[in-house]
Backbone as numpy.savetxt, mean C-alpha at the origin, in Angstrom:
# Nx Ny Nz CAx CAy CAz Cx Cy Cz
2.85 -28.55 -24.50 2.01 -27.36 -24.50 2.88 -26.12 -24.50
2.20 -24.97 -25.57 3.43 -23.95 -25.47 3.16 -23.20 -24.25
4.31 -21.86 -23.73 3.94 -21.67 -22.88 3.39 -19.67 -23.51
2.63 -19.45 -23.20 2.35 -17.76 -23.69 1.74 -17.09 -22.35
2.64 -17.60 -21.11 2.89 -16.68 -20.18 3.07 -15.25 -20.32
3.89 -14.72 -21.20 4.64 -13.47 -21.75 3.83 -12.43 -22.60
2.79 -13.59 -23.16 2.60 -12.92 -24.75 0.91 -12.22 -24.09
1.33 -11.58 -23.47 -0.40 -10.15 -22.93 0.71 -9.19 -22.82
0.24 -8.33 -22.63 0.47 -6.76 -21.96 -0.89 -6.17 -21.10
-0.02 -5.26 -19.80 -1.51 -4.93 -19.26 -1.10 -3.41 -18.72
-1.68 -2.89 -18.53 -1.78 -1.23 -17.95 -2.55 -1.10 -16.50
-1.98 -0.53 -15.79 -2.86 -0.24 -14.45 -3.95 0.45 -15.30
-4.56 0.29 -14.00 -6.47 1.13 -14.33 -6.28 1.76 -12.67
-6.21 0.83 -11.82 -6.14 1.39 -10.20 -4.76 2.12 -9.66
-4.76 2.48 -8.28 -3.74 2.23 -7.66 -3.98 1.73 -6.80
-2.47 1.12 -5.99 -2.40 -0.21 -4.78 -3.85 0.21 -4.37
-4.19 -1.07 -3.48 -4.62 -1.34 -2.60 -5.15 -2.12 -1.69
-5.71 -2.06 -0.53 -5.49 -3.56 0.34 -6.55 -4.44 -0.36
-6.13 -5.88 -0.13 -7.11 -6.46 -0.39 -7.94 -6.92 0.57
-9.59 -7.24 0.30 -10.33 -7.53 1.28 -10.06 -8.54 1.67
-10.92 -9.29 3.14 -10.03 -10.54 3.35 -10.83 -11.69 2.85
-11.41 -11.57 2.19 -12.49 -12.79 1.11 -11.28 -13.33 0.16
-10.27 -12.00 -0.44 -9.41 -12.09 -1.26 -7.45 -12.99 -1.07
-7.48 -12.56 0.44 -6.50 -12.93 0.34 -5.72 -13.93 0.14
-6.41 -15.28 -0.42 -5.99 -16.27 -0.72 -6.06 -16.40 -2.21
-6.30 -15.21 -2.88 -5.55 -15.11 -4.42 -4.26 -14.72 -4.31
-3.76 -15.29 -6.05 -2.70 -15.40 -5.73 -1.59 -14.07 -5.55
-2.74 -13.33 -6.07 -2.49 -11.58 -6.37 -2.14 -10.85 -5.08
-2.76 -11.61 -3.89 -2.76 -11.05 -2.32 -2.27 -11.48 -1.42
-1.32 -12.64 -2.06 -0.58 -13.89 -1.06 0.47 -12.97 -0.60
1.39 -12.00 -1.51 2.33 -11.77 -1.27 2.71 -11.01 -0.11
1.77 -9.70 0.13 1.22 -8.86 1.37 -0.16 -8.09 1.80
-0.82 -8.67 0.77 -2.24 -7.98 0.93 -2.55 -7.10 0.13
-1.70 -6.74 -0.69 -2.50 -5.48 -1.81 -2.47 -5.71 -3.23
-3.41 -5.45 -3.66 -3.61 -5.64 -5.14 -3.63 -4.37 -5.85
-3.94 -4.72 -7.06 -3.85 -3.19 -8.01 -4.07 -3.69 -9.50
-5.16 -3.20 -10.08 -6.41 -3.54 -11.07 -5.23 -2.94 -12.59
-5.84 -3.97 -13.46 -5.02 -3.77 -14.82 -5.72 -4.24 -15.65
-5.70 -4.07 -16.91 -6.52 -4.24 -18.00 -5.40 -4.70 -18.80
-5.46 -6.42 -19.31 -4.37 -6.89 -20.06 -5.21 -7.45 -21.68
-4.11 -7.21 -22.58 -4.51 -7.68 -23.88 -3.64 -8.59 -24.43
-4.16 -9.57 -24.80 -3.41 -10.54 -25.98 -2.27 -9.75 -26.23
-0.93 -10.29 -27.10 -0.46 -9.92 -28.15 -0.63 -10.54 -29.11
-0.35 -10.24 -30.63 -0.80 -11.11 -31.83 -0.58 -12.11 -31.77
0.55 -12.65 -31.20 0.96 -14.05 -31.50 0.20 -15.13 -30.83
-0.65 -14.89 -29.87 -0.85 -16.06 -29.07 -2.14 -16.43 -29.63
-2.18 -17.82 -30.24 -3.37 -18.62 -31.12 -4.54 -18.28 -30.41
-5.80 -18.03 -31.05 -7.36 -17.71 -30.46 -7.52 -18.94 -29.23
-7.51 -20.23 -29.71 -7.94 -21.69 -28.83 -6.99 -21.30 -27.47
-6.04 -20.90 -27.38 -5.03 -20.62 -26.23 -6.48 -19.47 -25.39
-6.06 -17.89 -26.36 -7.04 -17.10 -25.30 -8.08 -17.52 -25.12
-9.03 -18.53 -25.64 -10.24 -19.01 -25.22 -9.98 -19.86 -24.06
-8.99 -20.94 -23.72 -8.97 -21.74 -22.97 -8.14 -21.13 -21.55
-7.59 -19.53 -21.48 -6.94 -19.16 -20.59 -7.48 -17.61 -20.49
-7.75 -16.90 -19.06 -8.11 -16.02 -18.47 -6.84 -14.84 -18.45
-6.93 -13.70 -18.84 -5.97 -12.26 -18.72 -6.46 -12.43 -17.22
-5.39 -11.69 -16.28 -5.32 -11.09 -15.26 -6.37 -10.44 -15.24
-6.76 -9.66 -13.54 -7.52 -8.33 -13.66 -6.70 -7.83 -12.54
-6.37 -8.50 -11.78 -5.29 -7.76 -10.82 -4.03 -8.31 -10.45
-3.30 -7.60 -10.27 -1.62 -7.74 -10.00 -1.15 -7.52 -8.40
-0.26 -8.49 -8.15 -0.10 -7.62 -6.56 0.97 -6.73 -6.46
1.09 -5.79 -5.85 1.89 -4.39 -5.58 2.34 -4.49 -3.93
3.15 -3.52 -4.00 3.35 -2.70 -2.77 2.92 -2.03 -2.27
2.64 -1.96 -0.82 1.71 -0.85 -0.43 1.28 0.53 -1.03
0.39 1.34 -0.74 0.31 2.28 -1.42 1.08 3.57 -0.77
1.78 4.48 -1.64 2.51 5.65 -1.45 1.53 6.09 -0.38
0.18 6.63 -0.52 -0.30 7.21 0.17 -0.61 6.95 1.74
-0.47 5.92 1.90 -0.41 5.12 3.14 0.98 5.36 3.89
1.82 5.40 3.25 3.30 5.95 4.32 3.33 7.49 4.11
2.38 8.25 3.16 2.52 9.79 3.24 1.51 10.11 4.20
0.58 9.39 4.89 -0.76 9.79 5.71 -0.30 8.95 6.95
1.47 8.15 7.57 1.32 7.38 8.14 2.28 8.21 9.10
3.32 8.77 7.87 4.56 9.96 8.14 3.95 11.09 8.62
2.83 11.52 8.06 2.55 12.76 8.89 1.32 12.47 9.76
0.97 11.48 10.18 0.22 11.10 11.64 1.32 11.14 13.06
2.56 10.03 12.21 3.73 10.21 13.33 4.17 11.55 13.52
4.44 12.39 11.81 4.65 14.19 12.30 4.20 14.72 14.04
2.97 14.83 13.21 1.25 15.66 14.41 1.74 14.78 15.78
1.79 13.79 15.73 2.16 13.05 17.59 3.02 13.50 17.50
4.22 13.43 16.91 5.16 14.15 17.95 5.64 15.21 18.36
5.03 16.41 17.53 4.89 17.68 17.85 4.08 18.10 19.22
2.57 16.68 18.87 1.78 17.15 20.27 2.21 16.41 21.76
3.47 15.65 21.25 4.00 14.97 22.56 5.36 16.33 22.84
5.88 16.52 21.90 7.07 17.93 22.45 6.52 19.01 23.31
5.03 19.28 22.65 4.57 20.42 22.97 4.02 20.31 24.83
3.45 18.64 24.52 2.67 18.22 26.16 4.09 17.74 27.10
5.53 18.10 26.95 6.59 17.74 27.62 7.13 18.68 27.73
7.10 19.66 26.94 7.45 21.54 27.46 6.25 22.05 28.22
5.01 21.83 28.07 4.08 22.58 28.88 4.03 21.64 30.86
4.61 20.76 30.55 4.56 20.10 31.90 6.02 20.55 32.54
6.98 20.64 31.91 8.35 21.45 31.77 8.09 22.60 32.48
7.52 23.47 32.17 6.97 24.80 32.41 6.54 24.67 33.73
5.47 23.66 33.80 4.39 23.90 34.94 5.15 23.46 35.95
6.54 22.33 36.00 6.83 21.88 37.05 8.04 22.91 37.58
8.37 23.77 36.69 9.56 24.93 36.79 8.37 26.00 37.80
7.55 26.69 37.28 6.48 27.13 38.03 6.18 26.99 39.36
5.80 25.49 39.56 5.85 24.93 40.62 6.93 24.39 41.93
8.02 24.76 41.19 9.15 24.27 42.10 9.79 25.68 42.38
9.04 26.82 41.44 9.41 28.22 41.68 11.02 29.05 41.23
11.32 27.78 40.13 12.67 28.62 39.66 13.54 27.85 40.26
13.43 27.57 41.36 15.00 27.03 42.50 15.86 26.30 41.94
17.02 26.98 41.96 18.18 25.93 41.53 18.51 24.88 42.39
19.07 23.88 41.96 19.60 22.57 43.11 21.01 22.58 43.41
């Protein structure tokens, strides 16, 4: 049997994303959970009886999505600004409270 693994081409349509967990035992989601949608076509060469007897992709698996470490980076940002800010204002209050005194 020949093999026309090779002979499609496909184009994203999506970007990443997780897969549900109905999915994750395709083979598209084995790798870490995310998939990402493509629209593949024959190339000329591969005989009609072949594409009749074999299925194009519809999804590919990927790497997480960019947007997920840009919304993950600036969640960690915001905490730790509001943890600097809640460790100088207790800073303050305990300087306040101890009235300046040197040791």
């Amino acid at each position: 049997m020949d093999d026309y693994s090779n002979e499609y081409t496909c184009r994203l349509i999506s970007k990443c994303q997780a897969c549900a967990p109905s999915e994750l035992n395709q083979p598209f989601c084995k790798l870490n959970g995310y998939k990402q949608e493509v629209a593949c076509e024959w190339n000329g060469t591969v005989p009609k009886d072949y594409q009749d007897s074999h299925q194009l992709p519809e999804y590919q698996e990927c790497t997480h999505p960019e947007e997920k470490d840009r919304r993950d980076f600036f969640r960690n940002e915001f905490l730790f600004i509001v943890l600097g800010i809640a460790a100088f204002a207790v800073y303050v209050w305990r300087k306040k409270r101890i009235g300046y005194s040197r040791v």
